[in-house]
C-alpha positions in Angstrom: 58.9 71.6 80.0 58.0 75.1 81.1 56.0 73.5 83.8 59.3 72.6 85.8 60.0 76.3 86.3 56.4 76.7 87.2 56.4 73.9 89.9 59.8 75.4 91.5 58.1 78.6 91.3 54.8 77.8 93.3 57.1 75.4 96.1 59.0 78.3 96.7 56.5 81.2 96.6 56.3 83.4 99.7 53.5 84.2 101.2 53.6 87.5 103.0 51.3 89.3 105.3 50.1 92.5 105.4 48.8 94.6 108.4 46.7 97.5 107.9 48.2 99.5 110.7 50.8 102.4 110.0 52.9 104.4 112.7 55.3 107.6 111.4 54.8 106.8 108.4 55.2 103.0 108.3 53.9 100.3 106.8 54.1 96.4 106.6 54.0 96.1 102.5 56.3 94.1 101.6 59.1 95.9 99.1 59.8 94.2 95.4 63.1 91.8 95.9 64.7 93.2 93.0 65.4 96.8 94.9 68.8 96.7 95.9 69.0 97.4 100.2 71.4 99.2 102.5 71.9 97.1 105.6 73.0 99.3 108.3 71.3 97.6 111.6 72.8 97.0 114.3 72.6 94.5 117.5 69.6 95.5 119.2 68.4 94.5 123.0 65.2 94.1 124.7 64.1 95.6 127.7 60.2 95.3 128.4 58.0 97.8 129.1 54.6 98.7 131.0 51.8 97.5 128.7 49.4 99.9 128.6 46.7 98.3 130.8 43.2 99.4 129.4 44.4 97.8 125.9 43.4 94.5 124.9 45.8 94.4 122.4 48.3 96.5 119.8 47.3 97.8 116.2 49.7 100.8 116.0 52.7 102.5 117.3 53.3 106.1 115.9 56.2 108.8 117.3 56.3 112.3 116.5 59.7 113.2 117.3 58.9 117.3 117.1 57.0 116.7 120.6 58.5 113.1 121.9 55.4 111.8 121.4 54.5 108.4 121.7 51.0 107.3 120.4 49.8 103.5 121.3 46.2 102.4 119.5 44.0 99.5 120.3 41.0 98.2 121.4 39.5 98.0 125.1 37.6 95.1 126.4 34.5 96.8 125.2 35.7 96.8 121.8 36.4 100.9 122.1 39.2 101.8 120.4 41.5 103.7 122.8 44.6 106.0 122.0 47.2 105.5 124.9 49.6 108.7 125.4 53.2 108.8 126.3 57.2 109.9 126.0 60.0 107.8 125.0 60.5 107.2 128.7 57.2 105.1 129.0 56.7 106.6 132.6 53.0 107.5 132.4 50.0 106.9 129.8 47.5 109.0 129.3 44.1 107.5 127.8 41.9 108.8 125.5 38.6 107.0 123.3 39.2 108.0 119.6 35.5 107.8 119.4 35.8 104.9 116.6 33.4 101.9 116.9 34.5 98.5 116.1 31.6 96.4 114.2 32.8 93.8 111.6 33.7 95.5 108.0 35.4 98.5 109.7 38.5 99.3 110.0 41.1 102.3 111.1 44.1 103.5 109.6 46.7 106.3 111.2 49.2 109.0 110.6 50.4 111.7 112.9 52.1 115.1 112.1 53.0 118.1 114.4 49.8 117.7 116.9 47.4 116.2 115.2 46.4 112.5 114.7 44.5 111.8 112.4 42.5 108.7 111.2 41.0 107.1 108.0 38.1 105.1 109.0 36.9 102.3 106.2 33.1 101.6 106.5 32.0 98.3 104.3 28.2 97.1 104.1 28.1 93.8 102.4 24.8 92.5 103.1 25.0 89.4 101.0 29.0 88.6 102.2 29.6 88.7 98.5 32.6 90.7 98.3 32.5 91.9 94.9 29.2 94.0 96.2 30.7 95.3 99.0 29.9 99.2 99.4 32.8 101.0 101.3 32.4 105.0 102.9 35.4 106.8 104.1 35.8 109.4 106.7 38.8 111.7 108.2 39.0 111.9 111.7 41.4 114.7 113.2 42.3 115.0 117.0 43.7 118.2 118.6 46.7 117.5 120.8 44.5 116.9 123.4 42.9 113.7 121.5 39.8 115.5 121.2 38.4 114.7 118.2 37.5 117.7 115.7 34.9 117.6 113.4 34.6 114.3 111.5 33.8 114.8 107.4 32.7 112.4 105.3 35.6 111.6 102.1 33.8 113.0 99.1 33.3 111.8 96.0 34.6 108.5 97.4 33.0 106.5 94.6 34.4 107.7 91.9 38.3 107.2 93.2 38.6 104.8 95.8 37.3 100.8 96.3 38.2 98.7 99.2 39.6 98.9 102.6 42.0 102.0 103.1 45.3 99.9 104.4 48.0 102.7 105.1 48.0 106.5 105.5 50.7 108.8 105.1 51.3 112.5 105.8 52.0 114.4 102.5 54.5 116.2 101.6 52.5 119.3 99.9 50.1 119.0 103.0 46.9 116.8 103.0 47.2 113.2 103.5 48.0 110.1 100.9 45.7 107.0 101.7 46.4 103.7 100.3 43.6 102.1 98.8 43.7 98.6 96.3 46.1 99.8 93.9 45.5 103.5 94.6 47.2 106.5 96.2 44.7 109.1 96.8 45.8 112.6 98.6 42.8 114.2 100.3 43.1 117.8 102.3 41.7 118.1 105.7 38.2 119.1 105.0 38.0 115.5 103.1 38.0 116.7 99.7 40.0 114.2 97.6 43.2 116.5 95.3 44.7 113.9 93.1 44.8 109.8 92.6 48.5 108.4 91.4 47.4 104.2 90.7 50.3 102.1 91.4 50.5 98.4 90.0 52.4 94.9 91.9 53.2 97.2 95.0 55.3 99.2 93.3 55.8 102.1 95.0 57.3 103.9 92.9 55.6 107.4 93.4 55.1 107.1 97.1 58.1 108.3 99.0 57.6 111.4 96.7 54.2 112.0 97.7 54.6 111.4 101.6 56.4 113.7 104.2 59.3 112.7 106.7 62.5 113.2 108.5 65.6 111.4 107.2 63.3 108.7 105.9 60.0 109.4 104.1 58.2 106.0 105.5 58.6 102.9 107.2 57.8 99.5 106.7 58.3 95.7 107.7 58.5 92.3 106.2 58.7 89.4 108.6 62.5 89.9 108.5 63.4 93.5 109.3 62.5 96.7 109.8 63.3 99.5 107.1 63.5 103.0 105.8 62.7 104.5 102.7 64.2 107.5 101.6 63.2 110.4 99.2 65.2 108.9 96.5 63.5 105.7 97.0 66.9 103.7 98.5 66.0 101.5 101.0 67.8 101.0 104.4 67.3 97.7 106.6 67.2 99.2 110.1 66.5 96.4 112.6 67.3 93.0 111.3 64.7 90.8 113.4 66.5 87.5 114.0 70.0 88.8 114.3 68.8 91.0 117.2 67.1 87.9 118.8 63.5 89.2 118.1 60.8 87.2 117.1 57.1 87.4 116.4 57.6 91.3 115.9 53.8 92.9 115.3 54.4 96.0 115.1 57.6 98.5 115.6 58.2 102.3 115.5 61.2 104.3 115.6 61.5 106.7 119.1 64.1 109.1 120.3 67.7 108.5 120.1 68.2 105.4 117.5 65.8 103.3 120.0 62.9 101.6 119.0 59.5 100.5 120.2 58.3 97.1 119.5 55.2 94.9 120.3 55.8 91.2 120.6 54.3 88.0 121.6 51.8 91.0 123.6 53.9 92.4 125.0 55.7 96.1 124.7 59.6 96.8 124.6 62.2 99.2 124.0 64.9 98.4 121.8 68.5 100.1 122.4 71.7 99.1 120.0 73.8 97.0 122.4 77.7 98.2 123.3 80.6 96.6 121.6 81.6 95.4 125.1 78.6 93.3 125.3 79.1 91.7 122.2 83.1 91.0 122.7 83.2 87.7 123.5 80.9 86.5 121.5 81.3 84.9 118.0 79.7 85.4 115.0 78.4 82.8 112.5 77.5 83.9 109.3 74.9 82.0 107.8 74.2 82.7 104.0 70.8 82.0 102.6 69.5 82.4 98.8 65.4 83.2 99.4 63.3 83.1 102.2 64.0 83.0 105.6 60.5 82.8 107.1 60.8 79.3 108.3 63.9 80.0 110.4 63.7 83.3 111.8 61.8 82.1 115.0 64.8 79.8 115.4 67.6 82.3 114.8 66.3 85.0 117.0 65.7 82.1 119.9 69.4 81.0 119.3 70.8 84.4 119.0 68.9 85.9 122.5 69.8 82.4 124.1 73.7 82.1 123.5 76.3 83.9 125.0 79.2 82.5 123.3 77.6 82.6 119.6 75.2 84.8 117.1 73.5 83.9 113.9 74.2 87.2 111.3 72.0 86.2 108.2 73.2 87.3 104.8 70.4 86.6 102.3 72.0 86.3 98.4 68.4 86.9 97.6 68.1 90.5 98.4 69.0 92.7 95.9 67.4 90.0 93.0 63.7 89.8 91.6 61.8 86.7 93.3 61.5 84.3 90.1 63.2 81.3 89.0 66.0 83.5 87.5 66.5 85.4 90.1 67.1 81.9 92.7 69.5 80.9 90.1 71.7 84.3 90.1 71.8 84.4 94.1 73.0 81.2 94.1 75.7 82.0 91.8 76.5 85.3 93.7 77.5 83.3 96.8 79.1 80.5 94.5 81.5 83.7 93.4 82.0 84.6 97.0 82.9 81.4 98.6 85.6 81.2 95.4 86.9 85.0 96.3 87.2 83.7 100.0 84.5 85.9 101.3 82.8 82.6 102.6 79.6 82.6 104.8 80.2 79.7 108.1 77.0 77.6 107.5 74.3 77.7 104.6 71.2 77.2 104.2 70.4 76.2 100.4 68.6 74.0 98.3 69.6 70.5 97.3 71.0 71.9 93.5 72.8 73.8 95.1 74.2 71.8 98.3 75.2 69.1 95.8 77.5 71.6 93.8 79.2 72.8 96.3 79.6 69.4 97.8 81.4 68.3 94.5 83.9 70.9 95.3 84.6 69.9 99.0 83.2 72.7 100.0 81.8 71.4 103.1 82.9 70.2 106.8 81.7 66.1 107.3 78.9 66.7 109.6 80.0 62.9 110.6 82.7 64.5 112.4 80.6 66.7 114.8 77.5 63.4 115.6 80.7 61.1 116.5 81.4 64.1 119.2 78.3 64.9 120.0 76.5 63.4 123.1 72.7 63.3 121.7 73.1 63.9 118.1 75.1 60.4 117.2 74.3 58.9 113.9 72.4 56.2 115.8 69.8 59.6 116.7 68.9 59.5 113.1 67.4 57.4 110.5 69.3 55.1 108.8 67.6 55.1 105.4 67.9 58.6 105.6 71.8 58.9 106.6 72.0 56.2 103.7 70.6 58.4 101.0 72.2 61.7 102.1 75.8 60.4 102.3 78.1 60.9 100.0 81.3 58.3 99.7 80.9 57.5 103.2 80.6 61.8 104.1 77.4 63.5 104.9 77.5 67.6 103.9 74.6 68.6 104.4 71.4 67.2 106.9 67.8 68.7 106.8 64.9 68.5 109.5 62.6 67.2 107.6 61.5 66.0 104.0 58.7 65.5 101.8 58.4 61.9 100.5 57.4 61.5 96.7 55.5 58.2 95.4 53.0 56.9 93.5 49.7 55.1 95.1 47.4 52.9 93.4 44.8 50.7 95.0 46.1 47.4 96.0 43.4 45.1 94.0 45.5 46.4 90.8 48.7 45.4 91.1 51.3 42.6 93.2 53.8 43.7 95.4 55.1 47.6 96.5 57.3 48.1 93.4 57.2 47.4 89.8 59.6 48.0 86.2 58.5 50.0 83.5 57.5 46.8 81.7 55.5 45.9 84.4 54.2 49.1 84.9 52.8 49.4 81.1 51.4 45.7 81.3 49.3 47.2 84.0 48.4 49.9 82.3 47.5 48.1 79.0 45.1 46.0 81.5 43.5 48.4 82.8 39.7 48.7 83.2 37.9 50.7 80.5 37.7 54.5 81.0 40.3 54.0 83.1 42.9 57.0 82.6 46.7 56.8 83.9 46.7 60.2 86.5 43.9 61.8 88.1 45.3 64.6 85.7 47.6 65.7 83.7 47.2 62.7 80.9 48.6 64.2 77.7 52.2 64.0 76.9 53.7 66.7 78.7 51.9 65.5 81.9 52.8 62.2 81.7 56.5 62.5 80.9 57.1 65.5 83.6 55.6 62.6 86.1 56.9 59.5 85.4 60.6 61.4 84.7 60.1 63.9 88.3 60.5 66.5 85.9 63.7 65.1 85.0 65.5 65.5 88.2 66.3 61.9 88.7 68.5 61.7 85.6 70.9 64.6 86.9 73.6 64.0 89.5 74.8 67.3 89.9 77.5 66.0 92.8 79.5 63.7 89.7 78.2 66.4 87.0 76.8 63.7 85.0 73.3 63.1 83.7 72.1 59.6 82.2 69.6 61.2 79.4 70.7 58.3 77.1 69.8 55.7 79.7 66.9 53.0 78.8 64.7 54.4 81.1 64.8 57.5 80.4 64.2 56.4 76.0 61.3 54.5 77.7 59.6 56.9 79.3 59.7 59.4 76.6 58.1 56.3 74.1 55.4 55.8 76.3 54.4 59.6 76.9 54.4 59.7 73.3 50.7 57.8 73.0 48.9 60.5 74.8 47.2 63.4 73.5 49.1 66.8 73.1 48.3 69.5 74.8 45.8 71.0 72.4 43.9 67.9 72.0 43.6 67.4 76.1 40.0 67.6 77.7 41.4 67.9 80.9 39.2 66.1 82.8 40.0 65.3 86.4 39.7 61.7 87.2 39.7 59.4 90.5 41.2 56.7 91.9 38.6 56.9 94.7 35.8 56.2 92.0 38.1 53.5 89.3 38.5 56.6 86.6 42.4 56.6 87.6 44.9 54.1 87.8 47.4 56.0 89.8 47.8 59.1 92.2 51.1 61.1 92.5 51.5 61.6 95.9 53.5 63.8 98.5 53.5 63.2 102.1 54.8 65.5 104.9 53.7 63.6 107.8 51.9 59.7 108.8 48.5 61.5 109.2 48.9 63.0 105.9 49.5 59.4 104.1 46.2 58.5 106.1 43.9 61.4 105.2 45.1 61.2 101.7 44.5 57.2 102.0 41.0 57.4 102.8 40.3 60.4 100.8 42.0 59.4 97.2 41.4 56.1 97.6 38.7 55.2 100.0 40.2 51.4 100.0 43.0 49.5 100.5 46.5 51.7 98.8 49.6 50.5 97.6 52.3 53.1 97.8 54.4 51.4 94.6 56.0 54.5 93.7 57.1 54.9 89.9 58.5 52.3 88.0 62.0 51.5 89.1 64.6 48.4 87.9 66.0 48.5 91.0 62.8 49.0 93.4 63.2 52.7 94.6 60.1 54.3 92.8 59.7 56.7 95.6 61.7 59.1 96.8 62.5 61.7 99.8 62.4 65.4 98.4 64.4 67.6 100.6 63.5 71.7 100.3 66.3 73.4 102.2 69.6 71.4 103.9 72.4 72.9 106.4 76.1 72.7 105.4 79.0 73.7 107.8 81.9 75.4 105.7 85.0 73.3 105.9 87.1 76.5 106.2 85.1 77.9 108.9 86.7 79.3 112.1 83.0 78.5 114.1 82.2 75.1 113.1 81.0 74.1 117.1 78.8 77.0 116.9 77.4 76.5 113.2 76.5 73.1 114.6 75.2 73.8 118.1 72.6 76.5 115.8 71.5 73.2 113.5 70.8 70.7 116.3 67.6 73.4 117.4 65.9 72.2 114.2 66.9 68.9 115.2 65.6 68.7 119.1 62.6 66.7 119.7 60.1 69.9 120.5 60.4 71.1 116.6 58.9 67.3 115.9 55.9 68.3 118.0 52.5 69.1 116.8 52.7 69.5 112.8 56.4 69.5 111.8 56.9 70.3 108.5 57.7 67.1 107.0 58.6 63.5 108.1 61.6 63.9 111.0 65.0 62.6 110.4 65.6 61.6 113.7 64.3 58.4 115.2 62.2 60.4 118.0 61.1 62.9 115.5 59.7 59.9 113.2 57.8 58.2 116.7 56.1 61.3 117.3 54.6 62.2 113.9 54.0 58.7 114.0 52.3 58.1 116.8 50.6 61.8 116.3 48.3 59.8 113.4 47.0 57.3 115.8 44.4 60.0 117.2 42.6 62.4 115.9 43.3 66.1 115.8 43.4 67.8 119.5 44.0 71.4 120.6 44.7 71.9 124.3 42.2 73.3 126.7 44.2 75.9 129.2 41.2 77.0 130.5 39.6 73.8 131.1 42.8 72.3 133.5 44.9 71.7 130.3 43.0 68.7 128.6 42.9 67.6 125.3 39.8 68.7 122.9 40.0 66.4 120.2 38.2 67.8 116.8 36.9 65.6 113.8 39.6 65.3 110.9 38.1 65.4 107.4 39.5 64.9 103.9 38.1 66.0 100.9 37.5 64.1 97.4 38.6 66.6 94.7 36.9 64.5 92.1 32.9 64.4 93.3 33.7 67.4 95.8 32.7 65.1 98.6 34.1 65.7 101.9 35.7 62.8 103.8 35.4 61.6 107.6 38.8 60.5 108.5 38.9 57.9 111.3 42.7 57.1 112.9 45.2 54.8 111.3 45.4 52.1 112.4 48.2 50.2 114.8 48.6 47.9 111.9 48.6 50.4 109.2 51.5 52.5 111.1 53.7 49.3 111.5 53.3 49.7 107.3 53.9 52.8 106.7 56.6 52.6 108.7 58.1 50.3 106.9 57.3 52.2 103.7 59.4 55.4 105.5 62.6 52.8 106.3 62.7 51.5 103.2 63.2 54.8 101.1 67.2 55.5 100.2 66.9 58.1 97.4 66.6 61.7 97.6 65.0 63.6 94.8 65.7 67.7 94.3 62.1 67.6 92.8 63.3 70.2 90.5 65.7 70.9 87.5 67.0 74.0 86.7 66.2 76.7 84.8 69.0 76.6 82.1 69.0 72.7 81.7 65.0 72.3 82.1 65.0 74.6 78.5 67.2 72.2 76.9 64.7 69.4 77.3 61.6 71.4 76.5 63.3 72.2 73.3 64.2 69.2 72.4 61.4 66.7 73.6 59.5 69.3 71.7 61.4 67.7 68.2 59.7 64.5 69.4 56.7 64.8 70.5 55.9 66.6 67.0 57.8 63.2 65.4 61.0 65.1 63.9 63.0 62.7 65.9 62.9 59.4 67.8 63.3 58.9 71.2 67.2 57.5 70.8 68.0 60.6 69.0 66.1 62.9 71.6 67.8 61.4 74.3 71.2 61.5 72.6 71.0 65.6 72.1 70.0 65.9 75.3 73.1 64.1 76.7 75.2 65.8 74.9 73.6 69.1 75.6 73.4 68.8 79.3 76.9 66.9 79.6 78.9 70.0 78.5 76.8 72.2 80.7 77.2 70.0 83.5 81.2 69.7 82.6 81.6 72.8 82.3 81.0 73.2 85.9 83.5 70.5 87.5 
């Protein structure tokens, strides 16, 4: 039962970038969640600048404030990379070519200080392109303030201390310089010599702000979020907060004279000045309270917050100040659970189902019935009926997503009847299967199998009633069956197919109609049945919602809250690959219709026509890739159908707390201490109080 934590773990995992470029001291790495952050941003503006012309594009943006210095890197058309010169009034550039060629394997790093730029060049031969035998050289450029460049020297002694691409440089605070390398800090003085190594672990860094030089902050750095400082003590202030400024696509930022900022975005420079309290009177705030990532929605907030005049989207994330694990989810949930109770509610949120459902149950939430019946476009009749019908609650819907995932089981159609089946159906089946037929393509032992067939226990928890059926027949059922596999120990875990007959049934996920068809021809290579698991009442599969939006039902800015969900709503987001199947009924005709041809990108150059590119799957099993022709006008009528006809939604997860309670105790069956009835009955009771506790 650990896996459930694991597969709510690895949904949820952020991914996050990181740039080798530095500026002042700053950085893109992205900072541990658990360190606690000072917000003091503020409202930013926009106003473009002159992009320097000669520059193809941006890698860095570094200020030194002593001389009101701006310095602007990047390449030229002939691949030169060029330093552009300027003040903080961006009235004339001055170029200069730092002498650095650009062939593939190299790469630049920069720092500035007084007068002097200077620049840690990466060299990497990999003659075979197998990383692991990569050799990398190092060596210290240092321009005069001129930009003429001094006497290059070669990093000594470079083996014995550093490996890999050098991915930030720092001025240090004893003199020298501190280059980041791997999982490395080395310091190196001017003439190249390396002076000390501090090894840092899980970017961590712990050490650095003490080893590195600077003004009221010691560095910089960015996430895809904000802009922040780091101060000797290591305390963290969030300086520019992307989205609630309107900005978007942010590649690099600098801090300049007077509390401004430089930023490049979309390619193209601006300055970015705190906007008055005047300009920001009349309109209204909307707090909208989040508890993990934000990636997916900052393009839209900073869009809605630089397009409205009459509202803006402040983001408070419940996340931030909380390690990025299972546990920590679980306590920023209940940290915003405490402030809604204390009155210090948010207007909107933007939360998992667990926890949507929760505070549903304590009619926390406006009926977002109330604002489709007003609203022009957005009527209920804009949005899939199946879907409305699951997400409704007593004739109320709370909370609305986008998109969802849809969860099911496929099987090819020569081994069963019909789209659905009961558990006693289901086993007949399985009893008559071929031999050397296994159940999954993997995951047969007894864990496997009962995380599956249950969905990891989710469906046997309604958090809006606080109730769980544990004890039901079903659930006793499942639990029996999972019991004839092998344990975990005794597993081989061999993969098996469904393409080939070495697999009865495939658990399947689908995000969009061209995904069921790839996967179609790719898992099954024949005729597929999407029968879902074994159901009495014929919903096997189910729609699996990640994040959903809730209006508060004490806000003061409802109109506004909802205005900021129809964007993810309008018929562009649906465009191209949306995240998941649309709720809305011109959301669901694009994605549909999008599988009907193959894969295109669109030729600008070329008078804006469509270059369509093959699509291939891929058979995990032989490692065989697939060609993957269209779906068919007849197979999109059924799949369609297959959409309409799911009415449940599925968290997909379980949490933490109550996921441990079955682990321990289907643990006493599986090793035959107790049957299945008396499983099922402690974990009723277990679960109940929990879950009562809570009402």
């Amino acid at each position: 039962m650990k896996r459930l934590a694991a597969i709510m773990l690895s949904i949820l995992t952020l991914v996050s970038a990181v740039s080798c470029s530095t500026g002042n001291n700053s950085s893109t790495v992205t900072e541990p969640q658990a360190r606690s952050v000072t917000d003091e941003s503020r409202i930013y503006k926009k106003a473009e600048l002159s992009y320097p012309e000669k520059l193809v594009s941006i890698s860095d943006i570094l200020y030194n404030e002593s001389s009101d210095r701006v310095y602007i890197i990047g390449p030229d058309s002939e691949g030169k990379t060029l330093c552009c010169t300027t003040d903080s009034s961006f009235s004339l550039y001055r170029y200069a070519d730092l002498g650095i060629g650009h062939r593939s394997g190299n790469s630049a790093v920069f720092a500035v200080s007084e007068d002097k730029l200077y620049a840690v060049i990466t060299d990497v031969e990999n003659t075979d392109e197998n990383i692991d035998s990569a050799k990398y050289s190092y060596k210290l450029n240092t321009y005069d303030s001129d930009l003429s460049r001094l006497s290059p020297v070669d990093i000594e002694n470079a083996d014995d201390s550093l490996s890999g691409q050098a991915f930030e440089l720092y001025i240090g605070r004893d003199g020298g310089l501190v280059i980041a390398v791997a999982m490395e800090y080395v310091v190196i003085d001017e003439s190249g010599n390396i002076t000390d190594t501090v090894s840092f672990e899980k970017n961590e860094e712990h050490t650095i702000a003490e080893l590195v030089k600077g003004g009221r902050y010691s560095y910089y750095y960015s996430d895809n979020t904000a802009y922040y400082g780091v101060k000797s003590d290591n305390s963290i202030v969030k300086l520019v907060d992307f989205a609630n400024s309107g900005l978007s696509n942010i590649r690099d930022i600098a801090p300049i004279a007077g509390s401004e900022f430089v930023c490049v975005s979309d390619n193209k420079l601006y300055r970015l000045s705190e906007r008055d309290s005047a300009e920001l009177a009349d309109i209204s705030e909307i707090k909208l309270a989040v508890a993990g990532e934000t990636d997916s929605i900052q393009n839209m907030i900073a869009d809605f917050n630089s397009g409205s005049n009459l509202y803006r989207v402040n983001v408070k994330n419940y996340l931030d100040g909380h390690e990025y694990s299972i546990e920590g989810l679980e306590d920023a949930a209940h940290d915003l659970e405490m402030d809604i109770i204390s009155g210090e509610m948010p207007d909107l949120v933007w939360l998992d189902m667990n926890e949507t459902e929760k505070l549903a149950s304590k009619e926390a939430f406006a009926d977002l019935y109330e604002f489709m019946d007003r609203d022009t476009k957005f009527t209920r009749s804009a949005f899939l009926t199946n879907y409305l019908q699951a997400a409704e609650a007593d004739g109320h819907l709370y909370s609305i997503t986008p998109t969802f995932t849809i969860r099911t089981m496929g099987v090819k159609s020569n081994y069963v009847s019909g789209d659905s089946w009961t558990f006693e159906r289901f086993k007949e089946t399985y009893a008559s299967r071929p031999d050397g037929m296994e159940l999954f393509e993997q995951g047969n032992n007894r864990n496997g199998v009962f995380l599956i067939l249950s969905n990891g226990c989710a469906d046997f928890i309604d958090l809006k009633s606080h109730s769980c059926s544990f004890d039901s027949g079903r659930f006793i059922d499942i639990l029996e069956f999972s019991a004839q596999f092998p344990d975990l120990n005794s597993y081989d875990g061999e993969r098996r197919s469904c393409r080939h007959d070495t697999a009865l049934l495939s658990e399947m996920y689908f995000q969009s109609f061209r995904d069921i068809n790839v996967q179609k021809q790719s898992v099954f290579g024949d005729d597929m049945t999407l029968i879902g698991a074994p159901s009495e009442n014929g919903q096997g599969s189910s729609m699996i919602l990640s994040k959903q939006f809730s209006i508060m039902a004490d806000s003061d800015n409802k109109e506004g809250a909802w205005e900021f969900i129809k964007l993810f709503l309008a018929d562009e987001c649906y465009s191209g690959n949306p995240n998941g199947i649309p709720v809305t009924e011109n959301g669901l005709k694009k994605v549909m219709d999008a599988a009907l041809e193959k894969p295109y990108f669109i030729d600008t150059t070329g008078g804006n026509i469509k270059v369509y590119m093959d699509e291939t799957g891929y058979d995990s099993y032989s490692g065989e890739s697939i060609n993957v022709t269209p779906m068919t006008a007849d197979e999109q009528k059924k799949y369609e159908q297959f959409v309409r006809s799911i009415t449940r939604i599925s968290s997909g997860n379980t949490e933490l707390s109550i996921s441990r309670i079955i682990d321990e105790e289907t643990a006493y069956f599986f090793e035959g201490d107790h049957s299945a009835g008396q499983c099922a009955d402690m974990i009723q009771n277990r679960v109940s109080i929990m879950l009562s506790e809570r009402s």
